[in-house]
FIGU-656732 format. One record per residue (C-alpha): y, z, x; residue number from 1. Coordinates in steps of 0.02 Angstrom, whole numbers. Each point is the difference from the previous one (the first is absolute). Layout:
% residues N
Y,Z,X,NUM
...
% end
This chain:
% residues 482
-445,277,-985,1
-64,-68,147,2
107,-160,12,3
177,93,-8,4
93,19,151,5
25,177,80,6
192,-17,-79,7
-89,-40,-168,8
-135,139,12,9
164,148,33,10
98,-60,-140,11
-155,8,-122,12
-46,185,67,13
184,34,-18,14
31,-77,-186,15
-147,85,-42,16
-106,-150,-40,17
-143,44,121,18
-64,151,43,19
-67,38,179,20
-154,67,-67,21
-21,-187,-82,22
61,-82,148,23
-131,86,121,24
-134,-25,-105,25
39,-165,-2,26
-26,-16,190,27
-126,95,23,28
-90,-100,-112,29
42,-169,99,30
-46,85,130,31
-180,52,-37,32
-28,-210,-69,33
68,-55,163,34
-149,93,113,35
-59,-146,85,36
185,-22,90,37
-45,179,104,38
171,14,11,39
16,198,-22,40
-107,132,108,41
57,144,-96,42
68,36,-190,43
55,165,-50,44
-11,-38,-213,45
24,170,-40,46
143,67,100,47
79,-160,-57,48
-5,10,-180,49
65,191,13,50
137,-61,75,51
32,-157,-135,52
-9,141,-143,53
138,114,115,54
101,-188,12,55
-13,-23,-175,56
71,190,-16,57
159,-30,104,58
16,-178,-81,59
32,82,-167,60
118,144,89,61
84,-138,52,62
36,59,172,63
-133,-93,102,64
46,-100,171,65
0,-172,-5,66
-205,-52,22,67
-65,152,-112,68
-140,-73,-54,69
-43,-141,76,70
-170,-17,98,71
-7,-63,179,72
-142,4,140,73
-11,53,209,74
-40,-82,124,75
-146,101,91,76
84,17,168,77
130,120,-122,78
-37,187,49,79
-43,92,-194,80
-44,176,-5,81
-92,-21,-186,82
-90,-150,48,83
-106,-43,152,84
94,-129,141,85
-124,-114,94,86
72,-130,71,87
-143,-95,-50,88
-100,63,132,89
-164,104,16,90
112,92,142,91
99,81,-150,92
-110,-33,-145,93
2,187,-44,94
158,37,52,95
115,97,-129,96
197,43,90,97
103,174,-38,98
140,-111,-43,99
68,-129,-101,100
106,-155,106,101
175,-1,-33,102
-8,-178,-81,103
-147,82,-134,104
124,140,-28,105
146,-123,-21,106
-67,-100,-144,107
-88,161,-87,108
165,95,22,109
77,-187,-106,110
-146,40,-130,111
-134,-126,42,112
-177,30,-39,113
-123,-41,163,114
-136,-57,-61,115
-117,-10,151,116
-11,-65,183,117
-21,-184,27,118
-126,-92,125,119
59,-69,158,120
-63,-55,180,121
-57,139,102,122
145,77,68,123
117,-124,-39,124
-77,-121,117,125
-29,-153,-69,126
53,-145,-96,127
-131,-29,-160,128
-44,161,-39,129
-173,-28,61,130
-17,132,126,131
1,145,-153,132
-151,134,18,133
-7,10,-194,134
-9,-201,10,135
105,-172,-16,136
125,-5,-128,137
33,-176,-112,138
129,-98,-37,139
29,-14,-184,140
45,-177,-8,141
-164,-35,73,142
-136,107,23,143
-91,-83,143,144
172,24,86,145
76,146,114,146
160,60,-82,147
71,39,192,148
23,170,111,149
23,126,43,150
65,44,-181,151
-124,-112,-87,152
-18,125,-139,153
143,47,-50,154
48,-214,0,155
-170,-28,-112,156
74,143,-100,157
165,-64,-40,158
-52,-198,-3,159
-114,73,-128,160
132,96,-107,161
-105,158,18,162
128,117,36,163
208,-93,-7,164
29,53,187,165
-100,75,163,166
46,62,182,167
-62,-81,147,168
33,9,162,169
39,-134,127,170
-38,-16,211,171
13,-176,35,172
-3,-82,-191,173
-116,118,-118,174
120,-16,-126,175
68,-184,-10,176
-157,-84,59,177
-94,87,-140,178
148,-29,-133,179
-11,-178,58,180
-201,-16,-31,181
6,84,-146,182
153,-82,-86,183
133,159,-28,184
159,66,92,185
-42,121,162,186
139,70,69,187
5,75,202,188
142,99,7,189
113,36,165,190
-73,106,112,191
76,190,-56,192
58,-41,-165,193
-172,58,-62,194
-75,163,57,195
-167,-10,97,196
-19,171,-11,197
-206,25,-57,198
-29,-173,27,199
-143,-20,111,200
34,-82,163,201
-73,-142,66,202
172,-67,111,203
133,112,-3,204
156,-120,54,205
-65,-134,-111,206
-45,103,-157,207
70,-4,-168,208
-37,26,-174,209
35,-113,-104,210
-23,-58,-195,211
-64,-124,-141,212
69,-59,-163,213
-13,-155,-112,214
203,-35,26,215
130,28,125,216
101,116,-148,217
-174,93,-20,218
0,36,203,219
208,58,2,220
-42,125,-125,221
-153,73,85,222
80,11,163,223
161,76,-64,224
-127,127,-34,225
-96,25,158,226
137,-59,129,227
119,132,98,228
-9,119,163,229
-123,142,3,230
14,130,134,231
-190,26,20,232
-4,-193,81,233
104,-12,159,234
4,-177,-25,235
82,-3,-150,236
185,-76,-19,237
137,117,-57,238
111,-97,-117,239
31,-44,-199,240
-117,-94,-62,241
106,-124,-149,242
-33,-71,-159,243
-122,-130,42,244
-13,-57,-211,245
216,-6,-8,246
1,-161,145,247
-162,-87,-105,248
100,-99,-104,249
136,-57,124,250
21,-182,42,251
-103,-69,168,252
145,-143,46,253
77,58,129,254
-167,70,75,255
-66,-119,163,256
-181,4,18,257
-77,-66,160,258
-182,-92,5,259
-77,-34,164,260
-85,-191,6,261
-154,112,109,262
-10,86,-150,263
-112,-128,-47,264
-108,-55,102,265
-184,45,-1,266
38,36,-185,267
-91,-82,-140,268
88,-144,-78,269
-17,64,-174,270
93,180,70,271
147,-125,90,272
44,-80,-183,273
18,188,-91,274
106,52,142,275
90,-162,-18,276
25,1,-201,277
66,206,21,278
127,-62,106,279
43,-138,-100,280
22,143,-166,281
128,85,135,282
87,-128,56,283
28,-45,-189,284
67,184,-18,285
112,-12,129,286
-77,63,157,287
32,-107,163,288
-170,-72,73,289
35,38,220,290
-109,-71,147,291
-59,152,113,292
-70,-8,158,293
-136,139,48,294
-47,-26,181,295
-109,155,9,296
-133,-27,-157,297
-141,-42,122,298
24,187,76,299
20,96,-166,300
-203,-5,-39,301
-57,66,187,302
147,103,34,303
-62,103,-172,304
-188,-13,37,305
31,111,165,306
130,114,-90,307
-97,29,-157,308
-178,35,91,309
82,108,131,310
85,116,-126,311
-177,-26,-107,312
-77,70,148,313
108,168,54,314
6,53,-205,315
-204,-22,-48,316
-26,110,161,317
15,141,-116,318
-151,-22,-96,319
-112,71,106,320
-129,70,-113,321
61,184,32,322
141,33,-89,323
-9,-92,-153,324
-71,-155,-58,325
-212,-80,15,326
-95,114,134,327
-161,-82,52,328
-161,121,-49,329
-91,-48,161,330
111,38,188,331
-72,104,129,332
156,36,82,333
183,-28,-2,334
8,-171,43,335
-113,-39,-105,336
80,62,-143,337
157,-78,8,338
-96,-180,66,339
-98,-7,-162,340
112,76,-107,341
123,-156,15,342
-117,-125,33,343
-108,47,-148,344
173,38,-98,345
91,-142,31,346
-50,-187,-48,347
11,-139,104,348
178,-73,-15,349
90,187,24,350
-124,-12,152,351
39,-157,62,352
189,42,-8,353
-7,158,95,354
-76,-71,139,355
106,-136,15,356
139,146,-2,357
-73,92,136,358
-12,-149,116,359
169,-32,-5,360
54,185,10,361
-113,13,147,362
86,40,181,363
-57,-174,42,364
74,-81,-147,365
144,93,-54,366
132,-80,98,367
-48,-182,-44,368
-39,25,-162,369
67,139,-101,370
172,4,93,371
18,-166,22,372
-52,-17,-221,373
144,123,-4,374
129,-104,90,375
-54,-158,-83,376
24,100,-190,377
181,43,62,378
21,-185,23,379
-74,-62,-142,380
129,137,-113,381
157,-28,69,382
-49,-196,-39,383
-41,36,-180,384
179,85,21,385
91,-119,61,386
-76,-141,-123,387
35,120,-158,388
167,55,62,389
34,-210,-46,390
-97,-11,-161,391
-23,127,-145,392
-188,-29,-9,393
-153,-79,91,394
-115,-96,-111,395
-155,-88,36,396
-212,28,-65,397
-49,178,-27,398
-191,-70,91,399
-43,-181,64,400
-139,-10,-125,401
-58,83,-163,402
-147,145,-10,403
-159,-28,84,404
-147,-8,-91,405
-114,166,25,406
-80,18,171,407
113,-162,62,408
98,100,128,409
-168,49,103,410
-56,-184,1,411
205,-72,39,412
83,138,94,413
134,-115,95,414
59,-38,-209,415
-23,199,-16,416
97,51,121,417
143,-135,-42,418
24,83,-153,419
111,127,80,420
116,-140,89,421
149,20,-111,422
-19,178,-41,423
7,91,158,424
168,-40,68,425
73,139,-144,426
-101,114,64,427
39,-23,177,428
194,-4,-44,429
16,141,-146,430
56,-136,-129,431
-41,7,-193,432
-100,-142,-52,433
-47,-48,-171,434
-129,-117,-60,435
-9,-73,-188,436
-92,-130,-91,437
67,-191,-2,438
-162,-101,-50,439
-190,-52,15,440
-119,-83,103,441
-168,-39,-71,442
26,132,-141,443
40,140,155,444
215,78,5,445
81,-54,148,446
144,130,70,447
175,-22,46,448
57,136,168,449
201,26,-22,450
64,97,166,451
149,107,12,452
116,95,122,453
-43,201,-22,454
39,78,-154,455
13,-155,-83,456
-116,33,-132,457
128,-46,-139,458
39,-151,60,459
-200,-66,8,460
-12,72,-152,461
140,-82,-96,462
-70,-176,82,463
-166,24,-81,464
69,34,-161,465
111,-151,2,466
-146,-64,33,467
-116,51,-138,468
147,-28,-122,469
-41,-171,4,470
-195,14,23,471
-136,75,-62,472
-131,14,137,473
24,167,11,474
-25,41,-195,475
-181,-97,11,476
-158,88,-23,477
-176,-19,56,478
-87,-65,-140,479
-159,125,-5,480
149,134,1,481
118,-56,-130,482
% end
């Protein structure tokens, strides 16, 4: 069951040849073998198999939406009123919400079956999925490997076929770095075509939930789902959301895709050739290969640093061990309260960035650094803008090199924080970006990042499928996990 696509898995609920009760079973099962990847913090088995036997009602009624059925998993950073939402933190490691995000109540209003809350990096902040209070999650193609963050779990959990699709969210790259470790499709959305509405902040502007599937036709039918304005998000885009599956199968010729030549530098060689081969496959479809020119890139990874920790800093001011959230058992007053409450609450990365974000929110600071990050990110848009109002798409490597091995990032943090280098500039501009599978170095996936103007998610989507038409990277499976 595990090894058909999400398109396979509806039409067997639909036809009858599967029942959800068999199907979450199934999972569940996978999931309690694959222990050792920590890649869930929560599972809710019996809500979930209620709801496969109501699925498997409605399936033979014959009047079921689309994914009746079909079992999917959350990204902790998801608010969900029947399950507790931690962020992977001891801040909010008892911490149950009054209410459901819109994006859970999307896909459970569609018929899927949650069935739990997947480990991440505290907070969203990070990039291996290290940083986790309930501990490091693995990479199932190799175990002594970090699977990438912030949504390392739900990456591990997909890679690993055990559940067909997840939610994650993405800041700066916590869906397409992790897609591109872990060897499946992670999709970051434009900013407001998904609702962020009881997703748990870490920085507001850059923000967005995104998701993770084994194929680009597995991704357009989950976010058909999930996608569209919702009134309790003030950031949320008012328009029609189209058929992202009908434009799928459409030919790529006349489609120009730029590739900057600093793409690739201080990017493993092995990485370089993939990137080099996928374009080859495109060209051969049809697509036009164009020279771009980004004279920004060297401001795109400090210009986010001071945005992200500054917004970091003004939304975990809230947890002040009063309202909700860890209290410390020993404060004599006040200030002490709130003090050890966060420093005993938080670990030491969330710590570390909301520092940084109150040193350049500071009155001594703000001017030179937060304003000034502002200005540059206005700079570094309208040039994404401008290059993408030329081509149809930016390609280039999802990461410069493939996942670290466990604990690498504390001993290498100039690679560690490189990571990010290609990721952030969607962020800092709004733009969907999409990351999918185009090879293997030293038995570890390498990722593929294809850019696009806003609201261009049918356009990335119906490159990667073009793509994976005549591959099958993205159909491979780690071998523990087959």
């Amino acid at each position: 069951m595990h090894t058909l696509s999400l398109r396979g898995l509806i039409q067997a609920l639909q036809t009858k040849k599967l029942s959800s009760t068999e199907l979450v079973d199934h999972y569940f099962k996978r999931i309690h073998k694959a222990q050792a990847l920590n890649a869930f913090i929560h599972l809710d088995e019996e809500r979930a198999r209620e709801l496969a036997k109501e699925a498997d009602k409605q399936l033979q009624r014959g009047n079921a939406p689309h994914l009746t059925g079909i079992p999917m998993a959350h990204k902790d950073n998801f608010c969900t009123k029947d399950m507790p939402t931690t962020c992977a933190s001891n801040m909010l490691a008892h911490f149950t919400p009054p209410y459901n995000a819109t994006v859970v109540n999307r896909f459970a209003d569609h018929g899927c079956i949650s069935v739990g809350k997947t480990n991440m990096d505290e907070f969203a902040m990070g990039s291996t999925n290290e940083s986790s209070y309930f501990g490091a999650v693995k990479n199932p193609w190799n175990m002594d490997h970090v699977p990438g963050g912030s949504s390392g779990g739900s990456a591990s959990a997909v890679a690993a076929r055990l559940v067909p699709f997840a939610t994650g969210t993405d800041t700066g790259g916590s869906v397409r770095q992790p897609a591109a470790f872990s060897g499946i499709c992670g999709l970051k959305p434009t900013y407001g075509l998904i609702s962020r509405f009881g997703q748990i902040a870490y920085a507001s502007s850059l923000d967005q939930a995104g998701l993770f599937a084994n194929s680009a036709d597995d991704l357009a039918i989950a976010l058909q789902a999930v996608a569209g304005f919702d009134p309790h998000d003030s950031t949320s885009i008012n328009q029609p959301v189209p058929s992202l599956t009908e434009q799928l199968n459409h030919p790529i010729k006349p489609l120009r895709i730029g590739v900057a030549p600093d793409f690739f530098s201080q990017v493993d060689t092995e990485i370089q050739q993939a990137i080099m081969d996928a374009l080859k496959v495109f060209e051969q479809a049809g697509a036009e290969i164009v020279d771009i020119n980004l004279k920004l890139r060297p401001y795109w990874l400090p210009c986010y640093a001071v945005i992200a920790n500054a917004e970091a800093s003004s939304n975990l001011s809230r947890y002040d061990g009063i309202r909700f959230g860890y209290r410390t058992s020993h404060a004599e007053n006040l200030r002490e309260l709130i003090t050890k409450s966060r420093s005993e609450g938080f670990g030491m990365q969330v710590k570390r960035r909301i520092l940084t974000g109150t040193h350049v929110l500071s009155s001594e600071h703000f001017d030179t650094h937060y304003v000034h990050a502002q200005k540059v990110r206005r700079m570094i848009a309208d040039e994404l803008k401008q290059t993408l109002s030329t081509v149809d798409v930016l390609i280039g490597p999802t990461t410069p090199s493939c996942a670290f091995k466990l604990n690498e990032s504390h001993c290498d943090s100039p690679k560690y924080q490189l990571s990010d280098q290609f990721t952030v500039p969607v962020n800092l501009a709004g733009l969907p970006g999409l990351s999918i599978p185009v090879g293997f170095n030293h038995a570890l996936p390498i990722g593929m990042q294809l850019i696009g103007n806003h609201f261009s998610e049918a356009r990335l989507l119906q490159l990667a499928h073009a793509y994976q038409q005549c591959t099958n990277w993205h159909s491979m499976i780690p071998g523990e996990w087959k």
